[in-house]
Each structure stands twice: as structure tokens, then as C-alpha cells.
C-alpha positions in Angstrom: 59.7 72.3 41.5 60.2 68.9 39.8 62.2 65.8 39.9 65.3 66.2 37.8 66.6 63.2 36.1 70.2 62.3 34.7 70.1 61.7 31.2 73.0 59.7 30.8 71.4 56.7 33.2 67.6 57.5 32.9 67.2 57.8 36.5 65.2 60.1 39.0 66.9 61.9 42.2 65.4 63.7 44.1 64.0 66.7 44.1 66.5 70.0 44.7 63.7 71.5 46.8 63.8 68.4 49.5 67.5 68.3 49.3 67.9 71.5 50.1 65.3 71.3 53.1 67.1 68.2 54.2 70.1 69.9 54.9 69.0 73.4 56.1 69.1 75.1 59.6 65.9 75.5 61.3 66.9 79.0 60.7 66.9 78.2 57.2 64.0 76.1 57.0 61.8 79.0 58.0 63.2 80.8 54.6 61.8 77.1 52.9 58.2 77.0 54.5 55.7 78.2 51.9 54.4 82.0 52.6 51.5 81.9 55.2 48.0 82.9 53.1 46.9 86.6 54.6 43.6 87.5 54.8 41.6 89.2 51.7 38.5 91.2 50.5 36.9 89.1 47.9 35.2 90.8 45.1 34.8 87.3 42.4 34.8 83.7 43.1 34.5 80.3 41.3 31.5 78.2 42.2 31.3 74.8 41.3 29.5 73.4 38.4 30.3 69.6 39.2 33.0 67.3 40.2 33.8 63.8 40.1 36.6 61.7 40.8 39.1 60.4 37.8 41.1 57.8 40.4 44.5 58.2 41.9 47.1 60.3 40.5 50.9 59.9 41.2 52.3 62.8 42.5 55.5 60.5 43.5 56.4 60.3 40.1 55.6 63.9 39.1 52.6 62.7 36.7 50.8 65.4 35.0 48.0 64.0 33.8 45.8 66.5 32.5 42.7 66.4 30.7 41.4 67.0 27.6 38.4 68.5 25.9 37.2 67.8 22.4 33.5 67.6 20.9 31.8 68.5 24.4 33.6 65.6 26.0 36.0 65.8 28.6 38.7 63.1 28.8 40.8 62.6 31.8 42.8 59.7 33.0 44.1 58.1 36.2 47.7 56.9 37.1 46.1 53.4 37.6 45.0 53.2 34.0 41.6 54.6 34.1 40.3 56.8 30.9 37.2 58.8 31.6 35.0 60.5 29.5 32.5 63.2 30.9 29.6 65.5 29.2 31.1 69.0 29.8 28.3 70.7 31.3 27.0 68.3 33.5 29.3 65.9 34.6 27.8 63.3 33.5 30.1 59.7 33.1 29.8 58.6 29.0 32.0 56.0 28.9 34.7 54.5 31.3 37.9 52.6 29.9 40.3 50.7 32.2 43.7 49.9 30.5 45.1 48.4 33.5 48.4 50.0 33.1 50.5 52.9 34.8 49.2 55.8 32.7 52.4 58.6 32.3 51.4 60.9 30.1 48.5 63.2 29.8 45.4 63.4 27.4 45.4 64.2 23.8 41.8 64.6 22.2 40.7 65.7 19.1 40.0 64.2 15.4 37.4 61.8 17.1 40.2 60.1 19.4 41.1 60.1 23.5 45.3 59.0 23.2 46.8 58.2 27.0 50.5 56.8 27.7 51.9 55.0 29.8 55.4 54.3 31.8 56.9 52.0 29.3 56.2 54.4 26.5 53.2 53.1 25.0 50.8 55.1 23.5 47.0 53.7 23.1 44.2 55.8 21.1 40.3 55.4 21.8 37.6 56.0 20.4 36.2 59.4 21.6 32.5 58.2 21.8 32.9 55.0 22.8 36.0 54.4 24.7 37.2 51.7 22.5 40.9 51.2 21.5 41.8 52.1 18.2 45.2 51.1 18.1 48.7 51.5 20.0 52.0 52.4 19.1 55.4 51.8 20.8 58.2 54.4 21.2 61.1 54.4 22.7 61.4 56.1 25.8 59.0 57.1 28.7 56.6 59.8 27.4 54.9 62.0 30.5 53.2 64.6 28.7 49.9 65.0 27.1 50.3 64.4 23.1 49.4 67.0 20.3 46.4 65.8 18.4 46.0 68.0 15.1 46.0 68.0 11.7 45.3 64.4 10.9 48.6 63.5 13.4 48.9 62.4 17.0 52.3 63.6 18.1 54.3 62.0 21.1 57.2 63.6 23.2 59.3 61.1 24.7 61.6 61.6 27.8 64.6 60.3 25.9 64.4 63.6 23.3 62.2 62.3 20.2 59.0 64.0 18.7 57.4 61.3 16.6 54.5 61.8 14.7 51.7 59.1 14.0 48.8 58.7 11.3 45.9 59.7 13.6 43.5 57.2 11.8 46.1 53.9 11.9 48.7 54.8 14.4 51.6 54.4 11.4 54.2 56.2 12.1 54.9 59.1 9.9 57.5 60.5 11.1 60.4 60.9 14.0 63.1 63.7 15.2 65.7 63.2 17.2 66.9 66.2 20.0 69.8 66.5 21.8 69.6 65.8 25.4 71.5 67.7 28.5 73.5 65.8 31.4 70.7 66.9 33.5 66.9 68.1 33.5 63.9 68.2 35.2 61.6 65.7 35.6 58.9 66.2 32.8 58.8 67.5 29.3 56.5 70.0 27.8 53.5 68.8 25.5 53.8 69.8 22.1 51.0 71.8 20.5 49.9 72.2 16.8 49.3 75.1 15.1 48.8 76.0 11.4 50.1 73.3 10.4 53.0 72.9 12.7 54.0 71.0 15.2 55.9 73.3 18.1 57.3 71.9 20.8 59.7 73.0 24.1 63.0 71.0 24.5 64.7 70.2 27.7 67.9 72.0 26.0 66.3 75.2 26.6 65.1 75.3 22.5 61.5 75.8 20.7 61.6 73.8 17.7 58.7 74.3 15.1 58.4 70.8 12.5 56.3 70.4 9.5 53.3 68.4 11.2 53.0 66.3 7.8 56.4 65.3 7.5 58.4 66.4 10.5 60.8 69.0 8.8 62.4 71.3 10.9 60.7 74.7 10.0 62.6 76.8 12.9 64.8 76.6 16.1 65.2 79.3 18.1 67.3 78.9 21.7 64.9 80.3 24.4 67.3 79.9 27.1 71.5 79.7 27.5 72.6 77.6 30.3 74.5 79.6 32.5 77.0 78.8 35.3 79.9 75.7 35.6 77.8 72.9 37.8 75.1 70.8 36.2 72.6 72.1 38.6 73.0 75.7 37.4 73.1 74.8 34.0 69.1 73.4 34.1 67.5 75.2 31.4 64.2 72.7 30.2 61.3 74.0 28.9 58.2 71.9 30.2 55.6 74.3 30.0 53.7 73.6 26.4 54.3 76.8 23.9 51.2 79.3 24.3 49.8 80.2 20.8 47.6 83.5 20.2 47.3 84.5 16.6 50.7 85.5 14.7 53.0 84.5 18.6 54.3 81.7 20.1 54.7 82.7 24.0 57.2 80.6 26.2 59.6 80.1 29.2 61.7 77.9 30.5 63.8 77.0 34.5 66.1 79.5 35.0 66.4 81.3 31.2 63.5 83.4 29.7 60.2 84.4 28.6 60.4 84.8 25.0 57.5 86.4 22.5 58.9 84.7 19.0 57.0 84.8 15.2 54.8 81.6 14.6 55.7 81.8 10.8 59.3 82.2 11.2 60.6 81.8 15.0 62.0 85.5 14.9 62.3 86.7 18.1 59.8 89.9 19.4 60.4 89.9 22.9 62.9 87.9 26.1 63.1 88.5 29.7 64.8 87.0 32.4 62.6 84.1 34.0 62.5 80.9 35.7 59.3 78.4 35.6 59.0 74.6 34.8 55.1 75.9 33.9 53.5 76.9 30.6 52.6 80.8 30.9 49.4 82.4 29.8 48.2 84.7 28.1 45.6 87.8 28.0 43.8 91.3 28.9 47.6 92.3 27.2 49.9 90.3 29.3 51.8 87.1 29.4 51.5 85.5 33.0 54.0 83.2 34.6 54.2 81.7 38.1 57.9 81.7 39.2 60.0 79.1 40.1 60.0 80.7 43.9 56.4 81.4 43.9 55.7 84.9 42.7 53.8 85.7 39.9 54.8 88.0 36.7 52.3 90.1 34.6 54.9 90.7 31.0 53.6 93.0 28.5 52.7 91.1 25.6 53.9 93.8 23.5 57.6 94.9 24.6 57.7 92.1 27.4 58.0 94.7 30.0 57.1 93.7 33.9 54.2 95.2 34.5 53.5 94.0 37.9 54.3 91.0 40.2 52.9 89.7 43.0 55.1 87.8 45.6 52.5 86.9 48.6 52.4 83.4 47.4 55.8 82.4 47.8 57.2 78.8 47.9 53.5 77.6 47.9 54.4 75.3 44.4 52.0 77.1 42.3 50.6 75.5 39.5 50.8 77.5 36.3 48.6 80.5 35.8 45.2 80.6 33.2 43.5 83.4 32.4 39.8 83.1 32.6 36.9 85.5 32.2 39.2 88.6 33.0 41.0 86.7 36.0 44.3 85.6 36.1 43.7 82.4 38.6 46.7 80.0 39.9 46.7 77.0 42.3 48.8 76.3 44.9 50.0 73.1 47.5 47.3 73.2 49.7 44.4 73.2 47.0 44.0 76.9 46.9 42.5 78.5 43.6 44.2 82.1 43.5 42.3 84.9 41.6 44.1 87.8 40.6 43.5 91.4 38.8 44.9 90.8 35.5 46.0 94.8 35.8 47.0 95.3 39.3 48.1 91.3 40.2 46.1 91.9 43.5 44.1 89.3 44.7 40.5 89.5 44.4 39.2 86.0 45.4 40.4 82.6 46.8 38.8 79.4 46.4 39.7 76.2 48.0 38.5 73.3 45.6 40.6 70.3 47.6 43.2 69.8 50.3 45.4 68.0 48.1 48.0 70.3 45.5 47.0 72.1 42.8 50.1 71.1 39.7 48.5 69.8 36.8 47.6 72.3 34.0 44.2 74.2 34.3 41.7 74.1 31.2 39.7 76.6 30.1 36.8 76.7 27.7 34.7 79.3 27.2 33.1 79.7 30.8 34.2 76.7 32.3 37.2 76.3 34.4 38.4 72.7 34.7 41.0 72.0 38.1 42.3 68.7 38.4 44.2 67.9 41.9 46.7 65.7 42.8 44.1 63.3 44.5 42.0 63.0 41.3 39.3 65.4 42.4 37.8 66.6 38.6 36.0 70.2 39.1 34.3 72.1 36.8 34.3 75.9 37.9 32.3 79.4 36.5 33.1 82.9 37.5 31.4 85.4 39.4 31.6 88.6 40.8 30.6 89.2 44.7 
């Protein structure tokens, strides 16, 4: 789980996990200790194309740094301030760029830019073949998510509840939006997407908000989850997994709320179930996946939202959230695990370990390349096969 932060004084406590481990019995702490891996009969695997290293990343501070792919070129970036790019088949470094400053937010590519951010809420673009800076814009609060790059806009979530939208080309702003912020959320906000036009983006009020990527103009709100209970702690309803778009559907979920299917066009709800992630799901083979706040993982029919299966042998192992790749539904997990499961069944059919350090930061896929970032800065680029 992550850090929650008050959003009346801007700062970070801990995390609920360790605070509850601090005070339990060692009775209790056995019912905290992640699920022991069993053994299983592999029938797939993921074999390594190449790796590299991208440079620290801080786990600490809950960064989620990950990468981005745009024109063959893989971008990824260190805590310290380090922008990479790599050729996406091979590996190969194309250009390095040290900003020297404590990078926050993850990458945004696309349009023939590479924009980073960093702690103090400054976002810098580069030039995606060179590596050159462009320009850089301030905003006004922390921003620790990857920005939306689309559509002749670069758009920045901050933690303080803006979405502002910036000329790709210039870095002008073009536009800002103002949400309203809870007492208390997690530590993290979702990365906005763009899609047809729009910019959608999940809130840490539990909403999905699409905006008018030219202007910013609200074009639909729709509530994905209603806080529940009298303390602030139950009440946590953020969405920080980014919206999942597939064709006419926007897919997404929020801590302790729902899983919602809703219209791209209009925001009209198809689908909600009850769920709890701080994850983006995923979605194929007819299912929306999501890895569970307390480790299990849901298969959703994408049709009626129905449970179709769930698997809960990975329990409080702080999975990352789930892709689906080449038929597989894969997830990591604390100990650098790669999980593979049947996409129909949600029974394991391989297990890779690609580190020893945790697996948190969104997976990429493209085409037939899986892309795992761990929390040590280990970059691998994975392909499928059956055994």
C-alpha cells in the first residue's frame, strides 16, 4: 500500500501497513507476513531480451517512475535526476541527460518530447532524439505521476488537485482545473491519459473526470467511489491507478470503492463492483484484471463486471498492478517475482524472478515486449514463451 498524506498540511505519515505491523501481536504479525510462494508446474516464461540500469529509485518516497515508449525509444528516469533513452529492441543507450534534480514524477513521451518532474513541481521537456531541454514549466504543487502527452498538449497532475495543460511545442500554459481535495489520501496520484481528444484523469476524491484536451472543459464527472465509514482512514477512496482505455470504455478502480466500466463519449456508467486497489487494472482475453489491496487478484468480466475468478495465493506480497501480455495476465510482487497467470482460470502458469528488489512501478507492454522496472533501477526487457 502507499504513504497517505494529509491534505490540509502537505505532509507524509506513515504508511497504514507499518503502523499496523508496529503494533500487532506476534500472533498477529503472522496474519501481516506476505503469503509464502508454493511450488508450481510451469508451462510459459519470460526470458530476457536486455537490461540495463536507469540509477536509483526512491522507494522511501513512494516514487513511481515509470517509463515511457514513443518512436522506438524507451525513456526512463532515475530519482537522482537521470533521463535515459534506450533503442527498444536492443538496449542500446542513445542519449543520457542528467538534470541534477530529485525526479518525482514519471515519464511522458510522445509528439517528439521525453517530459520528467521533479519534487518541487517542475516539469522539464527534452528533446526525444537528442536529450536536449526544450523548455520547463512551474506548477504549483508536487507532481509524482507520469504526464499525458497527446494531442499537441503535455498534461501535469499535481499532488495539490490541479490538471494543467501545456502547449507541447512551447511549454505555455493552456489551460488549468482545479479539484477538490479530501482530509486524507494516499500517497500518489493517478497519471492522466488522453484519448480522442480528451484528457481523463482519476482524482483522489474517488471521481474520473474527462476535460476537453484543447481547452480543459469539463466534458464528464462520474463518482467511481463513495467514501464510506466515520474516521478519515475509512473514508480513503483515491484513485491512483491511470484510467485503462479500450475502444468505446474507460476501465477503472480506486482504494476501498469500485471497479467501474463507464462510456468514453459520455461517462455513463456500464458496469461497478466492489474493489479496493491503489493500481491501474488491465484489460483483455474479456476480462478486467486488478491486484487487490490485500494481495489477491480479480479476473471481472468486461461485459457485466461479474467475478469470474480470483486468485488469493499471493497475498500481502504488495503486488504491483497486473498487465496482460501475449495471453498472460503477469503481476509482480515484493521480492522481484514476475507472476504469470491463465487469463481464464487465474492459475499460475509461470514465475520469473527478474531482481531481488520489489516489483511496484507500472509494467509496459508493446507488442512483444514486456518492460519491468524494479525498485533498484534494474530496466528489463522481457518476451513470452511457452515451455
Amino acid at each position: 500500500m502507499g504513504f497517505l498524506k494529509h491534505s490540509a498540511r502537505r505532509t507524509v505519515i506513515v504508511a497504514l501497513a507499518i503502523t499496523l505491523g508496529a503494533c500487532a501481536s506476534n500472533d498477529e504479525k503472522e496474519e501481516v507476513e506476505p503469503l509464502e510462494l508454493v511450488e508450481i508446474t510451469s508451462t510459459a516464461a519470460l526470458r530476457e531480451v536486455w537490461s540495463a540500469d536507469v540509477g536509483s529509485i526512491d522507494a522511501k518516497r513512494y516514487a513511481m517512475l515509470q517509463p515511457s515508449l514513443s518512436d522506438d525509444r524507451l525513456v526512463a528516469a532515475s530519482s537522482d535526476g537521470e533521463v535515459t533513452a534506450f533503442d527498444r529492441n536492443t538496449g542500446r543507450t542513445l542519449w543520457e541527460t542528467d538534470l541534477d534534480v530529485e525526479l518525482s514524477g514519471g515519464v511522458g513521451a510522445g509528439l517528439g518530447i521525453a517530459v520528467v518532474s521533479d519534487y518541487r513541481g517542475r516539469a522539464v521537456a527534452l528533446d526525444l532524439n537528442s536529450g536536449s531541454k526544450l523548455w520547463n514549466y512551474q506548477v504549483s504543487g508536487e507532481v509524482v505521476s507520469a504526464p499525458a502527452v497527446g494531442s499537441g498538449v503535455v498534461v501535469l497532475q499535481t499532488v495539490d488537485g490541479k490538471l494543467v495543460g501545456l502547449d507541447a511545442g512551447s511549454g505555455e500554459e493552456l489551460w488549468s482545473y482545479n479539484t477538490s481535495l479530501p482530509v486524507l489520501t494516499l500517497r500518489g496520484t493517478a497519471a492522466p491519459v488522453i484519448s480522442g481528444g480528451m484528457v481523463i484523469a482519476g482524482l483522489d476524491n474517488g471521481k474520473l473526470i474527462a476535460l476537453d484536451a484543447r481547452d480543459g472543459i469539463p466534458r464528464w464527472e462520474q463518482r467511481v467511489a463513495i467514501p464510506q465509514g466515520s474516521a478519515e482512514l475509512e473514508r480513503v477512496v483515491d484513485i491512483d491507478g491511470s484510467p485503462v482505455v479500450r475502444g468505446d470504455l474507460v476501465f477503472a478502480a480506486s482504494y476501498q470503492g469500485r471497479v467501474v466500466a463507464l462510456s468514453r463519449e459520455d461517462g455513463r456508467g456500464l458496469w461497478a463492483r466492489g474493489a479496493s486497489t491503489h493500481h491501474a487494472v488491465a484489460v483483455g482475453g474479456g476480462h478486467v484484471y486488478l491486484s487487490g489491496a490485500s494481495g489477491s487478484v480479480y479476473a471481472y468480466n468486461v461485459g457485466n463486471g461479474q467475478i469470474d475468478w480470483n486468485n488469493d495465493e499471493l497475498l500481502r506480497r504488495e503486488l504491483s498492478g497486473p498487465v496482460y501480455f501475449e495471453d498472460v495476465v503477469v503481476v509482480g510482487d515484493l521480492e522481484g517475482y514476475l507472476h504469470l497467470l491463465d487469463p481464464d482460470t487465474g492459475r499460475f502458469i509461470g514465475r520469473e524472478r527478474v531482481d531481488g528488489d520489489p516489483i511496484r512501478i507500472p509494467m509496459l507492454v508493446d507488442s512483444e515486449l514486456l518492460f519491468v522496472l524494479s525498485d533498484d533501477g534494474k530496466l528489463v526487457a522481457l518476451r513470452f514463451s511457452r515451455s
